[in-house]
TORDOTOR-257913 format. One record per atom (N, C-alpha, C): residue in one letter; z negated, x, y; residue number from 1. Coordinates in steps of 0.001 Angstrom, whole numbers, plus 500000, padded with zeros to 6 digits. Each point is the difference from the previous one (the first is absolute). Example, Ala and Ser with C-alpha at 12.3 -4.5 7.8 and 13.67 -1.06 7.14 Angstrom:
residues 2
> a, 492200, 513190, 494310, 1
> a, 500000, 499110, 501190, 1
> a, 500000, 500900, 501200, 1
> s, 500720, 499650, 501050, 2
> s, 499940, 500820, 501190, 2
> s, 499270, 499230, 501090, 2
This chain:
residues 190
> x, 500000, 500813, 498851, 1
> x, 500000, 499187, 501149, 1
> x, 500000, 500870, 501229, 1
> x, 500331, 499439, 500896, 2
> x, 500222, 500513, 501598, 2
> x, 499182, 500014, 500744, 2
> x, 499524, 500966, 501133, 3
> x, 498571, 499756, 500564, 3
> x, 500361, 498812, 501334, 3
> x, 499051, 499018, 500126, 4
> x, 500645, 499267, 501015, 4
> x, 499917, 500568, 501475, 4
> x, 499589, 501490, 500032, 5
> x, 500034, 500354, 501394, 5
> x, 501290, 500579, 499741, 5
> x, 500315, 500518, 499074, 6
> x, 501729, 500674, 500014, 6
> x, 500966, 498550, 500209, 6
> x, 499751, 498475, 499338, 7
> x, 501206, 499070, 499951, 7
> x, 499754, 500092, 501818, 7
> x, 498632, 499754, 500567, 8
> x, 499678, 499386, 501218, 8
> x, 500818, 500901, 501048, 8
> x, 499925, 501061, 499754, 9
> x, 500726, 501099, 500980, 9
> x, 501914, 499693, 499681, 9
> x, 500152, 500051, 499016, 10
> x, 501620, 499980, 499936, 10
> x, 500191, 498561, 500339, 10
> x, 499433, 498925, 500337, 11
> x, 500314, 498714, 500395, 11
> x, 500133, 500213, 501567, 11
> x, 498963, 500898, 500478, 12
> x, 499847, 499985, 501627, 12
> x, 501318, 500580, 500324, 12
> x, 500009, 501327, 499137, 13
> x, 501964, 500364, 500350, 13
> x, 500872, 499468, 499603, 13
> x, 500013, 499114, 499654, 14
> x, 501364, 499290, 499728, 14
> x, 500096, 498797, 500718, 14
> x, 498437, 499666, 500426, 15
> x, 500046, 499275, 501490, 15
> x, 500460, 500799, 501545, 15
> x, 499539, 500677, 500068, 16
> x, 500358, 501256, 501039, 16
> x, 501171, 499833, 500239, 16
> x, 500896, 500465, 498569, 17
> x, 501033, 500442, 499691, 17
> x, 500715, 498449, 500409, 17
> x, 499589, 499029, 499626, 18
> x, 501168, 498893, 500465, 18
> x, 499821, 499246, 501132, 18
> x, 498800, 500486, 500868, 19
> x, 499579, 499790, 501339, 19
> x, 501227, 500467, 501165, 19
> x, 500038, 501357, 499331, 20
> x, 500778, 501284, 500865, 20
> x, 501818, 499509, 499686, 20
> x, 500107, 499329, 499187, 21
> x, 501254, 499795, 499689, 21
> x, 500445, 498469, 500974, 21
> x, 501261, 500104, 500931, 22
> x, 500368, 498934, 500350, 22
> x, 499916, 498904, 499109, 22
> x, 500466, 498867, 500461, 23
> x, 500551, 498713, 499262, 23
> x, 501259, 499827, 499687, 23
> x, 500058, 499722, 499088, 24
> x, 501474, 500406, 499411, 24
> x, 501213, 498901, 501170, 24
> x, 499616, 498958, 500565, 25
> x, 500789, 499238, 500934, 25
> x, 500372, 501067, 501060, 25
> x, 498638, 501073, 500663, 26
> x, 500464, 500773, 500949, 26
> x, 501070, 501236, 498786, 26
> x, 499987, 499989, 498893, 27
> x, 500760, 501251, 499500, 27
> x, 501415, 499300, 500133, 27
> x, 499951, 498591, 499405, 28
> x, 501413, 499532, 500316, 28
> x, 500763, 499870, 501479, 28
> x, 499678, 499833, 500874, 29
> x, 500195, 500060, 501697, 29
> x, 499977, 501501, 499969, 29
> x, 499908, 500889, 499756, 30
> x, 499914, 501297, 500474, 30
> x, 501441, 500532, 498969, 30
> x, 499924, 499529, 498888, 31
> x, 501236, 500505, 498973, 31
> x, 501212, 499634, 500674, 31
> x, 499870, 498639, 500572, 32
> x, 501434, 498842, 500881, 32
> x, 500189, 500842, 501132, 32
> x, 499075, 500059, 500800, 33
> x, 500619, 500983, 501325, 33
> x, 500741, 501397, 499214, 33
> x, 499588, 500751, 499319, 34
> x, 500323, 500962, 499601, 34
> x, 501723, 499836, 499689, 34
> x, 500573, 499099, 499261, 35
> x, 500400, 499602, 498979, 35
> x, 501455, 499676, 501488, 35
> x, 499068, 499072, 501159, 36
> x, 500699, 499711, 501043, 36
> x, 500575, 500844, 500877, 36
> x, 499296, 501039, 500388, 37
> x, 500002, 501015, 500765, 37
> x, 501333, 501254, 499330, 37
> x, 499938, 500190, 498711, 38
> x, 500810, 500571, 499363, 38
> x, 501432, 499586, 499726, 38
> x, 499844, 498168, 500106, 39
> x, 501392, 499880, 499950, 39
> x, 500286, 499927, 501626, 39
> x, 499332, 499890, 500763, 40
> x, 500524, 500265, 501527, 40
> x, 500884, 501379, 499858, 40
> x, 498977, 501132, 499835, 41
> x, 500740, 501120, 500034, 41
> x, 501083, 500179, 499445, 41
> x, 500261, 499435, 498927, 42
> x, 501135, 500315, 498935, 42
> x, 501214, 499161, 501059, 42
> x, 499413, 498901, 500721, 43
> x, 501397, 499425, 500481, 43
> x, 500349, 500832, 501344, 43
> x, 499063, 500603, 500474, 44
> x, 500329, 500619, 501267, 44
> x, 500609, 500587, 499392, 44
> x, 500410, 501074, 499393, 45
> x, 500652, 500976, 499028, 45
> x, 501166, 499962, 499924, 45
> x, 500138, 498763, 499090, 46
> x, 501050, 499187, 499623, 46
> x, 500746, 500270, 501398, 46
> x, 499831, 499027, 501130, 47
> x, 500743, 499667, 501006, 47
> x, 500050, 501112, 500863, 47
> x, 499634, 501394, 500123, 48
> x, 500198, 501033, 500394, 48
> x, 500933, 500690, 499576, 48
> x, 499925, 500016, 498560, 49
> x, 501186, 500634, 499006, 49
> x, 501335, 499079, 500299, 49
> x, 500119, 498520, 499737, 50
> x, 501438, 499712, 500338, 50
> x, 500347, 500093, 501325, 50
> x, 499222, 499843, 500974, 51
> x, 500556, 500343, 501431, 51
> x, 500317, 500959, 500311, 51
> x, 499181, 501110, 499447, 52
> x, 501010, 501354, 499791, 52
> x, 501099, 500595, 499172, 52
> x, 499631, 499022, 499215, 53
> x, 501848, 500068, 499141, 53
> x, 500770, 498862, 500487, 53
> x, 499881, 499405, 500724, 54
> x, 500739, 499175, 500660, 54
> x, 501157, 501058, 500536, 54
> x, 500143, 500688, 501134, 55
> x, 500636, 500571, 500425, 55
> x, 501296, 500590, 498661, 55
> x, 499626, 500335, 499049, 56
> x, 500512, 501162, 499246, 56
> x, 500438, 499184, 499171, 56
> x, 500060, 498568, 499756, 57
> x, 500664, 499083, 499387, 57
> x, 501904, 500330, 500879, 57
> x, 500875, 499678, 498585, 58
> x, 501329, 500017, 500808, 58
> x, 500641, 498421, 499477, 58
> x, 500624, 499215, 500946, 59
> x, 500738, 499132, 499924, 59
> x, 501294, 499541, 500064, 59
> x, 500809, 499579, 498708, 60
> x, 501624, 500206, 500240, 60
> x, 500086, 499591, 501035, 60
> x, 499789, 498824, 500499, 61
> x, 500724, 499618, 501269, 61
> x, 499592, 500508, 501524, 61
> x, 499171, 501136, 500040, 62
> x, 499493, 500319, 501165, 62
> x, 501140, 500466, 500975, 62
> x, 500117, 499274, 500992, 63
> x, 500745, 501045, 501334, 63
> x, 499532, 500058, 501538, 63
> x, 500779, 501133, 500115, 64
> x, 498740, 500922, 501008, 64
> x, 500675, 498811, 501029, 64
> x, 498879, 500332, 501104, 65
> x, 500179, 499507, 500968, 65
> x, 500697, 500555, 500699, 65
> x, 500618, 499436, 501140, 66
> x, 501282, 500857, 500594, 66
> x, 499049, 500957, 501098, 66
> x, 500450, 501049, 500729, 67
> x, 499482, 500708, 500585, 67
> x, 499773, 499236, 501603, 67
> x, 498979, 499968, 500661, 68
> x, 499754, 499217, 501117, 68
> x, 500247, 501147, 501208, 68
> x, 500666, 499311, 500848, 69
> x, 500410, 500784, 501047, 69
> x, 499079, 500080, 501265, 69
> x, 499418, 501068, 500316, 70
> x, 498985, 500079, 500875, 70
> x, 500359, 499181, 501286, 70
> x, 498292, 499704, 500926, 71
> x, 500612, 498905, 500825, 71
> x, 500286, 500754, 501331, 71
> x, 500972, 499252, 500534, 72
> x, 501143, 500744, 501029, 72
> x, 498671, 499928, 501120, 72
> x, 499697, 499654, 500287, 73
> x, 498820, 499840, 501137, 73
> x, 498493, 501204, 499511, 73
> x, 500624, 501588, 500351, 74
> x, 499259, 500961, 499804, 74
> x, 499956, 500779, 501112, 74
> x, 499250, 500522, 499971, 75
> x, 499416, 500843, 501092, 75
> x, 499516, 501764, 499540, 75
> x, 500405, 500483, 501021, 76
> x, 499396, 501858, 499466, 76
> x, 499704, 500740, 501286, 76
> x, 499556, 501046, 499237, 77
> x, 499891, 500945, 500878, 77
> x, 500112, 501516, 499675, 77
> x, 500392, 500902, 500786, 78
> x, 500366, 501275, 499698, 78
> x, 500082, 501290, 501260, 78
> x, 498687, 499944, 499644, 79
> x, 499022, 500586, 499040, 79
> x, 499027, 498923, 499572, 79
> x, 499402, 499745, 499158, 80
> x, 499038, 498693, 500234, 80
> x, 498441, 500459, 500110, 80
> x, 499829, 501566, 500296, 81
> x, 499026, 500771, 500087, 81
> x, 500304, 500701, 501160, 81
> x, 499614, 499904, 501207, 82
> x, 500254, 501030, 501450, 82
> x, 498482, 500191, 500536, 82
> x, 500525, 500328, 501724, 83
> x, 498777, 500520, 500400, 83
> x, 500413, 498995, 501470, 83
> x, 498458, 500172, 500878, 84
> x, 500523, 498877, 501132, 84
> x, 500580, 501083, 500837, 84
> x, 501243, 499659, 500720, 85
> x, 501216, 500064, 500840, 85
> x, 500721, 500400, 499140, 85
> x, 499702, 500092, 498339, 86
> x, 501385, 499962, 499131, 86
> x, 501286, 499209, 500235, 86
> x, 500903, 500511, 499296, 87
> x, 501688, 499071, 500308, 87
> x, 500095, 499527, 498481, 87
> x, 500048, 498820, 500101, 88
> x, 500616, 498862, 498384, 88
> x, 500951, 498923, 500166, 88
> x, 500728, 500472, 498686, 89
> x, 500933, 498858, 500356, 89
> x, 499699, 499223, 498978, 89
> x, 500917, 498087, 500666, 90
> x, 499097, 498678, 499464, 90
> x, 501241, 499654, 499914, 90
> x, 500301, 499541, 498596, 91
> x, 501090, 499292, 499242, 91
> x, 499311, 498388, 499715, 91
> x, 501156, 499073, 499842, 92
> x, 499318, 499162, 500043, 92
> x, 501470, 498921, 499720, 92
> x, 499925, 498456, 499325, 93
> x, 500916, 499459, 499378, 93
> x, 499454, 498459, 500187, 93
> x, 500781, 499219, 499828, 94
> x, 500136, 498331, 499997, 94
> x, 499819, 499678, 501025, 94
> x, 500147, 500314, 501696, 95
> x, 500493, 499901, 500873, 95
> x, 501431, 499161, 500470, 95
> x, 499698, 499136, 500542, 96
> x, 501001, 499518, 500778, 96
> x, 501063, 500497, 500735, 96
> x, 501285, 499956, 499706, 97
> x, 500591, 501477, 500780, 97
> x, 500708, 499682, 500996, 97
> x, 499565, 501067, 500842, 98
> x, 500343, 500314, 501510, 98
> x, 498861, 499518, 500827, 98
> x, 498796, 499812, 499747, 99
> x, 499146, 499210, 500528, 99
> x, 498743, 500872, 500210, 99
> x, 499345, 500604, 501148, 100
> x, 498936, 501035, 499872, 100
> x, 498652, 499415, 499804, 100
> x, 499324, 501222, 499068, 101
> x, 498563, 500066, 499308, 101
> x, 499195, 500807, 500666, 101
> x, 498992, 500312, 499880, 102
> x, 498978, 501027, 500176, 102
> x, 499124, 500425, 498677, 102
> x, 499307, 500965, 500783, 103
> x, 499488, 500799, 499166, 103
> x, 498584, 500181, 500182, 103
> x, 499150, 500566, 499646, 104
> x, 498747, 500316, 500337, 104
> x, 498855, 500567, 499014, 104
> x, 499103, 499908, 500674, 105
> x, 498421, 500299, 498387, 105
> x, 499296, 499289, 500666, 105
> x, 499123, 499692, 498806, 106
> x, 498890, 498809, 500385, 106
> x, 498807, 501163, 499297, 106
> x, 498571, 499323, 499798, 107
> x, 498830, 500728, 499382, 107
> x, 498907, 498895, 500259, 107
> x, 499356, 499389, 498831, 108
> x, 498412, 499132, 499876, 108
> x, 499193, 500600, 500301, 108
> x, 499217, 499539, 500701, 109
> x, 498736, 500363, 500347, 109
> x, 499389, 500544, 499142, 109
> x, 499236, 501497, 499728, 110
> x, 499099, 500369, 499264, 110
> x, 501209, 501350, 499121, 110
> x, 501255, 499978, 500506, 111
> x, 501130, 500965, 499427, 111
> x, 499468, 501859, 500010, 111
> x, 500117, 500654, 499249, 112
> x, 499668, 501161, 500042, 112
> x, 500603, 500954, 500892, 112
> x, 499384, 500384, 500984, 113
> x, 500390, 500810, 501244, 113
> x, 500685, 501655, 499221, 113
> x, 500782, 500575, 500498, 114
> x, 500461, 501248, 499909, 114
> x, 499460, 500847, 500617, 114
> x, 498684, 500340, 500164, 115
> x, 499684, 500946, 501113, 115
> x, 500338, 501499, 499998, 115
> x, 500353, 500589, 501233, 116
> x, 500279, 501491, 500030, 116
> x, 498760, 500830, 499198, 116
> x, 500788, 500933, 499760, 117
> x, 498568, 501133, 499482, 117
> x, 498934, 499995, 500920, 117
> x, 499881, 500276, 501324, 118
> x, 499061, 500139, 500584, 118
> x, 499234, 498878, 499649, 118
> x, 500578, 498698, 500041, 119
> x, 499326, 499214, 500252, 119
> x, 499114, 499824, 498708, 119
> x, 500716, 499799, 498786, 120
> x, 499600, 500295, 498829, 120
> x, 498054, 500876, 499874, 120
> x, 500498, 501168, 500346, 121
> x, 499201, 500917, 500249, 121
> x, 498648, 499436, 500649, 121
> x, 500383, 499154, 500788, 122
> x, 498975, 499013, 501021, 122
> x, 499271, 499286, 499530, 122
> x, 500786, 498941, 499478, 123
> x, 499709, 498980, 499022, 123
> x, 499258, 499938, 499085, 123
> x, 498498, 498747, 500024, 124
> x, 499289, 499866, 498786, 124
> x, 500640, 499261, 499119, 124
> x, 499401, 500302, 498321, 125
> x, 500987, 499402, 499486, 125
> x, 499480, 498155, 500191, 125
> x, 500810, 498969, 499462, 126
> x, 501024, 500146, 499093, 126
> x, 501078, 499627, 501570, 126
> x, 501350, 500177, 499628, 127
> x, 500768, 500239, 500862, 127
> x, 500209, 498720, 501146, 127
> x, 500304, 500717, 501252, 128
> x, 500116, 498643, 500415, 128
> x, 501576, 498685, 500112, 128
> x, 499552, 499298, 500352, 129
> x, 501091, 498957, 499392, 129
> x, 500298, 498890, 501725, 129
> x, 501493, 499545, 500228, 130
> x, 500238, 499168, 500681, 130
> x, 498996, 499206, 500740, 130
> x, 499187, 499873, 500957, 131
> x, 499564, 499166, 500100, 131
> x, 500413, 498268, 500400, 131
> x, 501115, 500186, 500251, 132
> x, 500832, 498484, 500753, 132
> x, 501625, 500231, 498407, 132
> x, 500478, 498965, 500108, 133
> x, 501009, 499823, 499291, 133
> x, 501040, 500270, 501237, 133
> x, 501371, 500618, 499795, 134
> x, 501004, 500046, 501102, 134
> x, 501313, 500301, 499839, 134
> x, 500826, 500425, 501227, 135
> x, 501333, 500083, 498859, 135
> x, 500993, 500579, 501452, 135
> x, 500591, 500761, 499348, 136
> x, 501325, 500553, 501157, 136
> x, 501416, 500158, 499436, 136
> x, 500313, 499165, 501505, 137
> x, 501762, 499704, 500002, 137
> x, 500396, 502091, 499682, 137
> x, 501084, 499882, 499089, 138
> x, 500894, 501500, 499739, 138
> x, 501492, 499535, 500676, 138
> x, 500653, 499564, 499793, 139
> x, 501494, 499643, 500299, 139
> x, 500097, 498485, 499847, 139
> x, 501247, 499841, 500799, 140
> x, 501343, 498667, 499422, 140
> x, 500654, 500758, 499700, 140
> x, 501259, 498791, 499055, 141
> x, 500906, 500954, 499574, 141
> x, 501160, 498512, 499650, 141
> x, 501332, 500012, 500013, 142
> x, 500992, 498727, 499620, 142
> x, 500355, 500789, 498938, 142
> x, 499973, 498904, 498928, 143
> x, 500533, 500308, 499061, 143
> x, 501106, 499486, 499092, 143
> x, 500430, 501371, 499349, 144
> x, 501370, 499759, 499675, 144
> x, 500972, 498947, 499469, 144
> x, 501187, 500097, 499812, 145
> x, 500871, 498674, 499436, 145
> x, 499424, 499357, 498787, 145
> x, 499891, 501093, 499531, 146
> x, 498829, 499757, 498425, 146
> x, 498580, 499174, 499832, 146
> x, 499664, 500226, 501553, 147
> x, 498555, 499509, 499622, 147
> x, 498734, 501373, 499929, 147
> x, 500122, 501125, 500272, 148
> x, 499686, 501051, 499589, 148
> x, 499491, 500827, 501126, 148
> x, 499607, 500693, 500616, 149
> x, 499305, 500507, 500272, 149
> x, 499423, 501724, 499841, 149
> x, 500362, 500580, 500678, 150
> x, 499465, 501518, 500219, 150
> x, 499417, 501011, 501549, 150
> x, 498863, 499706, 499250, 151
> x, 499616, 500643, 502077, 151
> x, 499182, 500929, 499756, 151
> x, 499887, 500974, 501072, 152
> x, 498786, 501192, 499985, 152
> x, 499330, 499961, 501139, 152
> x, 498612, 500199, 499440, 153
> x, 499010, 499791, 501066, 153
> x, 498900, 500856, 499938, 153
> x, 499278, 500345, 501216, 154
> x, 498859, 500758, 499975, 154
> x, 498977, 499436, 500087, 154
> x, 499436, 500597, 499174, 155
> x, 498218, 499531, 499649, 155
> x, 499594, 500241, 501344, 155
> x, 499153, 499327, 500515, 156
> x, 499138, 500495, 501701, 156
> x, 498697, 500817, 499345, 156
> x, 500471, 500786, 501017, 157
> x, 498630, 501476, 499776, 157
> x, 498583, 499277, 500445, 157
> x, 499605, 498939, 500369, 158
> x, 499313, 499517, 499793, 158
> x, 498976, 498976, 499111, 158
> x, 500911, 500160, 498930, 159
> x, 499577, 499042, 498703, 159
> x, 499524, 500590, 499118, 159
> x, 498301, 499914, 500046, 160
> x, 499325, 500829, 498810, 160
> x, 499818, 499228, 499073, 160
> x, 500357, 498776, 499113, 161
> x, 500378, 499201, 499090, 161
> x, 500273, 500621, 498472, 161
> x, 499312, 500322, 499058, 162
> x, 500481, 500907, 499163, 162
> x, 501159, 499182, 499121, 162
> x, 499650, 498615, 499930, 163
> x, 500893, 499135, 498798, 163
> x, 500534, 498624, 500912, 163
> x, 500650, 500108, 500921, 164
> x, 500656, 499483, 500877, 164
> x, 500810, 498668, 498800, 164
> x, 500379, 498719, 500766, 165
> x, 501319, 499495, 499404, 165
> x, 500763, 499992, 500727, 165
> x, 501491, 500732, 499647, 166
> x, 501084, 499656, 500976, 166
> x, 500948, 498829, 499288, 166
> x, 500181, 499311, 501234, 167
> x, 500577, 498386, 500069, 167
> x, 501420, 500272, 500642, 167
> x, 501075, 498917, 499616, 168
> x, 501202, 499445, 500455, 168
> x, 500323, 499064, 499747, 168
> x, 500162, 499204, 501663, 169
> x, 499770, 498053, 499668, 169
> x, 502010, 500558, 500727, 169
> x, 500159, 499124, 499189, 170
> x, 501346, 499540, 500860, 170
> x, 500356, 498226, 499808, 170
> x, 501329, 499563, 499980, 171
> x, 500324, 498416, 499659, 171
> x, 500401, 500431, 498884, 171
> x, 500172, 498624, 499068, 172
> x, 500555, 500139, 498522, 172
> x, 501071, 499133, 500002, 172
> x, 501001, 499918, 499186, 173
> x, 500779, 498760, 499796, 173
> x, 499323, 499659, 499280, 173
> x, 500115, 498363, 500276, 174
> x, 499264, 498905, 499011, 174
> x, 498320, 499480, 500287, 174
> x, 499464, 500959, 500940, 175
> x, 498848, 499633, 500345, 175
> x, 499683, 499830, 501535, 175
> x, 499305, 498645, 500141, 176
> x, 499340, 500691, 501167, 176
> x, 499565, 500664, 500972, 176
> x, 498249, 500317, 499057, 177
> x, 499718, 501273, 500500, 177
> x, 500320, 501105, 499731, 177
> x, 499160, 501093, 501239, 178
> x, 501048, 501637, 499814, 178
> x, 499632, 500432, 498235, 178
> x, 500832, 500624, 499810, 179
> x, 499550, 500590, 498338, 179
> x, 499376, 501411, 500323, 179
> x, 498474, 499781, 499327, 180
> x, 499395, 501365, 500965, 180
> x, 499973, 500854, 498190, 180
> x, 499453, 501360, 500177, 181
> x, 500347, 500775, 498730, 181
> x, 499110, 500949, 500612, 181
> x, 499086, 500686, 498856, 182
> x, 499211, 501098, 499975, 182
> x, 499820, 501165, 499179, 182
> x, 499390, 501004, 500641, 183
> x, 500469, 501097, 498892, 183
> x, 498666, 500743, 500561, 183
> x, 499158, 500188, 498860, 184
> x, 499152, 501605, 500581, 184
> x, 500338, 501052, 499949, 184
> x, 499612, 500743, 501174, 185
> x, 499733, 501822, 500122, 185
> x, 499011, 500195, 500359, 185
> x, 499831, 501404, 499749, 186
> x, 498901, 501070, 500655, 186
> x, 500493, 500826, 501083, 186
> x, 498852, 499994, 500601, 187
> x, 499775, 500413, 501640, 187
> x, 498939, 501277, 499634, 187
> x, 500434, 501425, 499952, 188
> x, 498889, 501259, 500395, 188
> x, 500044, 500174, 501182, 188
> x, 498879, 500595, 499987, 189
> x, 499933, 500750, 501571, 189
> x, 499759, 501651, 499797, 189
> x, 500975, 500744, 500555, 190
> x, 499832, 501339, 499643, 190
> x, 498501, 500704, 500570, 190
């Protein structure tokens, strides 16, 4: 026979023991999320993998799209990087022809100033910036039979503006208002 302080002790642990053990309702809710969570992942997977073989799929009947012709209403500049009282010339397209445009730069309030070295040198950081938003007339110009446009103009030695926009409003056929067009450059100051 068994001593009943030895049955009495292995009863307390196997009470212990099934104290410490969830309820099997919480084991089932904990197995389901598991069970849930895993097929989430597997579908993210899934739909990662065909969207990236999407591309690399080939189709008899695929045809390319035709090549799109850039839009005639562009604007440039050249150099599109100068210095102020630099010389640039401003190309420019979808103009009304024979009919004169202008030209200019604009800058938002808060625009990053170009300052000279000295000034630089001066300067706490962080740099200083536009305080007013503003903008200066560069040229008119009539433009051609085409619609087109080519003028050169000087930056004013007064524009410490580092990222300026230069603008050209002219008339359009078919609209209205003037058709205005923008292009950024940079403005150093030596």
């Amino acid at each position: 026979m068994s001593d009943p302080r030895d049955s009495l002790r292995r009863l307390v642990e196997e009470g212990a023991l099934a104290a410490r053990q969830p309820p099997s309702a919480s084991l089932h809710r904990r197995a389901q999320r598991r069970r849930t969570a895993r097929g989430a992942a597997i579908a993210v997977v899934l739909v990662a993998a065909a969207t990236a073989a999407l591309p690399l799929t080939r189709h008899d009947r695929y045809q390319p799209t035709p090549a799109t012709t850039a839009d005639p209403r562009t604007l440039t500049a050249d150099p599109a990087t100068t210095v102020s009282g630099g010389l640039i010339t401003i190309s420019g397209a979808g103009c009304t022809p024979g009919r004169a445009g202008s030209v200019g730069l604009r800058w938002d309030r808060g625009a990053p100033l170009s300052p000279t070295m000295a000034q630089r040198k001066e300067q706490p950081s962080p740099l200083a910036t536009a305080p007013t938003a503003g903008s200066r007339d560069l040229t008119t110009t009539t433009d051609l039979a085409t619609g087109t446009f080519t003028v050169r103009a000087t930056i004013p030695a007064d524009v410490t503006i580092r990222t300026p926009i230069l603008w050209a409003r002219c008339p359009a056929p078919g609209i209205t208002n003037p058709l205005t067009q923008s292009f950024p450059i940079q403005i150093h100051n030596p």
